[in-house]
TITILO-796967 format. One record per residue (C-alpha): y, x, z; residue number from 1. Coordinates in Angstrom, 2 decimals, padded with zeros to 5 digits. Each point is the difference from the previous one (the first is absolute). Layout:
<pts>
<pt Y="Y" X="X" Z="Z" num="NUM"/>
...
</pts>
This chain:
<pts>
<pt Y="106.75" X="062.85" Z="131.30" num="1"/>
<pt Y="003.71" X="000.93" Z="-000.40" num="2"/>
<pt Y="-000.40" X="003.22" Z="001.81" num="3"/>
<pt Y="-003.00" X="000.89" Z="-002.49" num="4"/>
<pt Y="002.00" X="-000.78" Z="-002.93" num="5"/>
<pt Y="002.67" X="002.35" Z="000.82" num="6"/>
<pt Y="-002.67" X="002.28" Z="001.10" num="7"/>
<pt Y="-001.44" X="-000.06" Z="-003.15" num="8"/>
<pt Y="003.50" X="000.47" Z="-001.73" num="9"/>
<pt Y="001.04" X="003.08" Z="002.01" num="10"/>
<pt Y="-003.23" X="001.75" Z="-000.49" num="11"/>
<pt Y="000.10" X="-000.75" Z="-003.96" num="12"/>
<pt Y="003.94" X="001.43" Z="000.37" num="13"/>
<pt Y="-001.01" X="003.27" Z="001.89" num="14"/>
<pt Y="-003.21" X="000.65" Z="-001.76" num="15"/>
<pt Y="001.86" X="002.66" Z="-002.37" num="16"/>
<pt Y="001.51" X="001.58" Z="002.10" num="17"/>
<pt Y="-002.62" X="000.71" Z="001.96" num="18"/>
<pt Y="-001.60" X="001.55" Z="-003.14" num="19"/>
<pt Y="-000.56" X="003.74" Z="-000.35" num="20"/>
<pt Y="003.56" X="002.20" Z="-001.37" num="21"/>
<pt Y="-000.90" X="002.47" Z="-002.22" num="22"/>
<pt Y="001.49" X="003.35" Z="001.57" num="23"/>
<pt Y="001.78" X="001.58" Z="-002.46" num="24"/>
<pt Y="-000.70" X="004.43" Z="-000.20" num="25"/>
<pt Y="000.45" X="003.08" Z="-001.41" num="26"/>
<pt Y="-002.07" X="002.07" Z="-002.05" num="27"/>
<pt Y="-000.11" X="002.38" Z="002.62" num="28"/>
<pt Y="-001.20" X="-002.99" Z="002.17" num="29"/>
<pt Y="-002.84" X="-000.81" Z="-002.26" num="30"/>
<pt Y="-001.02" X="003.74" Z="-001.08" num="31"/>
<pt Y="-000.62" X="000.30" Z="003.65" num="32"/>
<pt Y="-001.94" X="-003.03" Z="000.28" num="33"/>
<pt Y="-002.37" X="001.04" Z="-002.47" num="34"/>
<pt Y="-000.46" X="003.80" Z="001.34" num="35"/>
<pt Y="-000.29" X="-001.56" Z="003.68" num="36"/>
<pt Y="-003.46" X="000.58" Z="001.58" num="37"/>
<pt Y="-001.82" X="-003.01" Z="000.16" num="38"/>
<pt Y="-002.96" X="-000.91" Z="001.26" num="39"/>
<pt Y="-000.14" X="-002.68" Z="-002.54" num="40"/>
<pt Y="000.36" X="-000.02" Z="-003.73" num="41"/>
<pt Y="003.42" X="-000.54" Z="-000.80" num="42"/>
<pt Y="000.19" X="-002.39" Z="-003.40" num="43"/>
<pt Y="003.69" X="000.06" Z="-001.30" num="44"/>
<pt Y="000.94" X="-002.54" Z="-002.80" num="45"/>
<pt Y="002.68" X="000.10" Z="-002.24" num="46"/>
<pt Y="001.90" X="-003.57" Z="-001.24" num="47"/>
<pt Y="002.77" X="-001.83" Z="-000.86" num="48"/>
<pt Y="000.49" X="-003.37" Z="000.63" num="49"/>
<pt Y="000.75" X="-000.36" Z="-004.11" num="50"/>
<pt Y="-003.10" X="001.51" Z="-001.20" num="51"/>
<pt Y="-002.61" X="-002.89" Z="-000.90" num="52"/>
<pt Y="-002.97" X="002.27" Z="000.27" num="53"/>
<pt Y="001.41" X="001.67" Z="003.41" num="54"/>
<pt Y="000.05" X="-003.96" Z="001.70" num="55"/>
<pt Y="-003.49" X="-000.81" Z="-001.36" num="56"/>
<pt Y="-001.65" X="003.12" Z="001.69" num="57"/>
<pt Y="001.62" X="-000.69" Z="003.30" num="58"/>
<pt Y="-002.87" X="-002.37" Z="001.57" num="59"/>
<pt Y="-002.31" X="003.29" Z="-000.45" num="60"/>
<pt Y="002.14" X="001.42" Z="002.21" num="61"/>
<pt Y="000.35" X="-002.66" Z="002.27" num="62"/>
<pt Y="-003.67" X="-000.41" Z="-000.01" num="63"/>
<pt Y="-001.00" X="003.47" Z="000.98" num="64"/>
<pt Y="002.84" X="000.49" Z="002.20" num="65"/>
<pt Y="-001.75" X="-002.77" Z="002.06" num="66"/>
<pt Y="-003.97" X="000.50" Z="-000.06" num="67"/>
<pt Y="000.11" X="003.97" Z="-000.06" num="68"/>
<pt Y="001.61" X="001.40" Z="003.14" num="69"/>
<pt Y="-000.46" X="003.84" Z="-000.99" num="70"/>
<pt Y="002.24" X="-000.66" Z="-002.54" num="71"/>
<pt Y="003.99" X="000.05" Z="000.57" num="72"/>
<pt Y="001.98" X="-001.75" Z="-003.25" num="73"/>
<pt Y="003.60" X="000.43" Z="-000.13" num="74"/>
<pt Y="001.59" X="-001.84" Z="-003.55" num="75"/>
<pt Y="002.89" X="002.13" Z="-000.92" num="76"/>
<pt Y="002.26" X="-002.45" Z="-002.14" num="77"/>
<pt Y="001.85" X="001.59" Z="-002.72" num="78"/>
<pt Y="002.56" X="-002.67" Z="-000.42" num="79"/>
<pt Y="003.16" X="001.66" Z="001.51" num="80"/>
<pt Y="000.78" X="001.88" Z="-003.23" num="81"/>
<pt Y="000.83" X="-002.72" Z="-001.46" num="82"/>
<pt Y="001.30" X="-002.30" Z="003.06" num="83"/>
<pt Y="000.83" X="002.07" Z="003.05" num="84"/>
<pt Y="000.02" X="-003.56" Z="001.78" num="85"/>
<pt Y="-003.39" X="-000.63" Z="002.41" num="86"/>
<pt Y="000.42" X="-003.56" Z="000.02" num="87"/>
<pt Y="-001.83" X="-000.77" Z="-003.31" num="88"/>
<pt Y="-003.24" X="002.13" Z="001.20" num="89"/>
<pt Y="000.15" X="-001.35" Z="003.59" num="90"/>
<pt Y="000.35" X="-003.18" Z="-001.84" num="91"/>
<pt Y="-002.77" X="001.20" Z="-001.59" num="92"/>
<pt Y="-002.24" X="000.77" Z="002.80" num="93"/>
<pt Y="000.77" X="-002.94" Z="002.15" num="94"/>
<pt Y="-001.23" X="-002.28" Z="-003.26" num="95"/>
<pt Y="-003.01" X="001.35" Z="-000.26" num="96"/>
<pt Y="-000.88" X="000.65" Z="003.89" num="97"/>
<pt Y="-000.64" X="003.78" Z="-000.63" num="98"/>
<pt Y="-001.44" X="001.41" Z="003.08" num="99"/>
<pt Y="-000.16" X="003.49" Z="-001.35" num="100"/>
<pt Y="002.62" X="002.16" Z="001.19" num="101"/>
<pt Y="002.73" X="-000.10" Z="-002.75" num="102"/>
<pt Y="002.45" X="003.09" Z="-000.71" num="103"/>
<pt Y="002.96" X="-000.08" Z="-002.62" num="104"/>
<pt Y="000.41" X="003.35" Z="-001.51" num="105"/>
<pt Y="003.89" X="000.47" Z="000.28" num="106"/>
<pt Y="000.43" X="002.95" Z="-002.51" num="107"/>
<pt Y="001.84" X="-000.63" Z="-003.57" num="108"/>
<pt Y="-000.46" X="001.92" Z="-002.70" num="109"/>
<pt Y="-004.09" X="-000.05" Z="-000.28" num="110"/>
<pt Y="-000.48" X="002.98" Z="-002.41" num="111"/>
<pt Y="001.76" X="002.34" Z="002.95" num="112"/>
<pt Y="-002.73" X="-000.76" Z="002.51" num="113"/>
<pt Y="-003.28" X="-001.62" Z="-001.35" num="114"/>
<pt Y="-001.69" X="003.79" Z="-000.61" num="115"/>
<pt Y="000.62" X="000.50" Z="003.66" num="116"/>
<pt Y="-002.11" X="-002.89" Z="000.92" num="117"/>
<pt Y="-003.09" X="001.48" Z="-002.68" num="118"/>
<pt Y="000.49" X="001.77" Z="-002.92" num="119"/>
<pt Y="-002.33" X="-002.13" Z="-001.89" num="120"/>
<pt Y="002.38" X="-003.15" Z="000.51" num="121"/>
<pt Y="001.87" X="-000.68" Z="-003.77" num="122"/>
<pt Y="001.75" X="-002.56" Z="002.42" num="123"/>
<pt Y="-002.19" X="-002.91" Z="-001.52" num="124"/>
<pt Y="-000.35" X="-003.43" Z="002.29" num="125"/>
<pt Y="-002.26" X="-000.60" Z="001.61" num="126"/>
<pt Y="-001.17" X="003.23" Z="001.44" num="127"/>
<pt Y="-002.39" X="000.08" Z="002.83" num="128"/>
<pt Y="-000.31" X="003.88" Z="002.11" num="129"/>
<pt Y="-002.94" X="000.07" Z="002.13" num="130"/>
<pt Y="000.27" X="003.16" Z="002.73" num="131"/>
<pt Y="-003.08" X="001.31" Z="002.35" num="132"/>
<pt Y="002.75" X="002.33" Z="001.95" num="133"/>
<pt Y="-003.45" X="000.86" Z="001.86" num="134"/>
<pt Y="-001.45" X="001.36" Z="-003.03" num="135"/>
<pt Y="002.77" X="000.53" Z="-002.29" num="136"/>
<pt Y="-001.53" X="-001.88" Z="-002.59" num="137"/>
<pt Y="002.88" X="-002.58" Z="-002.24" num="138"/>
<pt Y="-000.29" X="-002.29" Z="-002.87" num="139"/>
<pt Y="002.70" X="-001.22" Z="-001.90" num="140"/>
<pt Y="-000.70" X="-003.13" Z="-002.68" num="141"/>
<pt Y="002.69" X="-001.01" Z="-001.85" num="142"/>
<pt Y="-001.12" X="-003.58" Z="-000.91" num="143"/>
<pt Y="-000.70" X="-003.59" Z="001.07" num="144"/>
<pt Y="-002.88" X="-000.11" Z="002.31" num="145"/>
<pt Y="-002.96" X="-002.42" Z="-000.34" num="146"/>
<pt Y="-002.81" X="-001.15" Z="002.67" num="147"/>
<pt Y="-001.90" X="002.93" Z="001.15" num="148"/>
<pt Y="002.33" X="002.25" Z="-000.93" num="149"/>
<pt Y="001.71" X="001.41" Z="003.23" num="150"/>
<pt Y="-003.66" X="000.16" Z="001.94" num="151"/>
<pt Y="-001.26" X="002.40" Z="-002.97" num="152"/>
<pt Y="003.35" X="002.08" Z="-000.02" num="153"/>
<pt Y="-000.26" X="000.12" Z="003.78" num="154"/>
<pt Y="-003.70" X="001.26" Z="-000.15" num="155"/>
<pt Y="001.21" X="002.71" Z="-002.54" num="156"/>
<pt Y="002.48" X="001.63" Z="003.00" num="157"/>
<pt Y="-002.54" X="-000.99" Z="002.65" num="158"/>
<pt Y="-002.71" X="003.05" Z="-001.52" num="159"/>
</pts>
């Protein structure tokens, strides 16, 4: 029984740390992510960790990212302009068991880059770019999300 206990303790210790780390990149990292070939539709969402409406839409994600396999979603947090520190978003991401794979954008300065991502983007969170690199298709939405959402946007790139 002892042995179980501290068992039980260490796994409840290392649990964290075994979480995911958010790899932190540059915008050249992530402009080449979305103009990669892909077989599979590439959904890139943009949050912070401090944006209310961002957090709620992030079980969407989740949610696809599990049940539709010819779909890739990569969340891009925003949060290093204003705390260059990962911690808080792997934090973050540990908390809520994200199994998505998690990026931190690592670029100050927003209004220097976010045209080069799509010239549509007013830099508004969230914003959600969906790519068919097969087809060249892309739709930017620069809102929250709601159920059904992503599968109709996805459609839209999929014609």
């Amino acid at each position: 029984m002892r042995y179980l206990m501290l068992f039980t303790l260490f796994f409840f210790l290392m649990a964290p740390s075994l979480a995911q780390k958010a790899e932190q990149i540059k915008l050249k990292d992530l402009q080449l992510a979305i103009n990669t070939s892909s077989e599979r539709i590439q959904v890139f969402n943009f949050w912070a960790t401090w944006c209310a409406p961002c957090v709620k839409e992030i079980p969407l994600f989740e949610k696809l990212n599990q049940e539709n396999k010819t779909v890739e979603v990569t969340l891009v947090s925003m949060d290093f302009d204003l705390d260059p520190n990962p911690d808080k978003v792997n934090r973050f991401v540990a908390r809520k068991n994200i199994q998505s794979k998690v990026v931190i954008l690592a670029e100050s300065d927003p209004n220097s880059w976010i045209d080069k991502i799509d010239k549509n983007w007013s830099g508004a969170l969230p914003t959600t770019l969906i790519v068919n690199t097969k087809s060249g298709k892309r739709k930017l939405v620069q809102k929250e999300l709601h159920e059904g959402d992503l599968e109709k946007l996805i459609a839209e790139v999929n014609n």
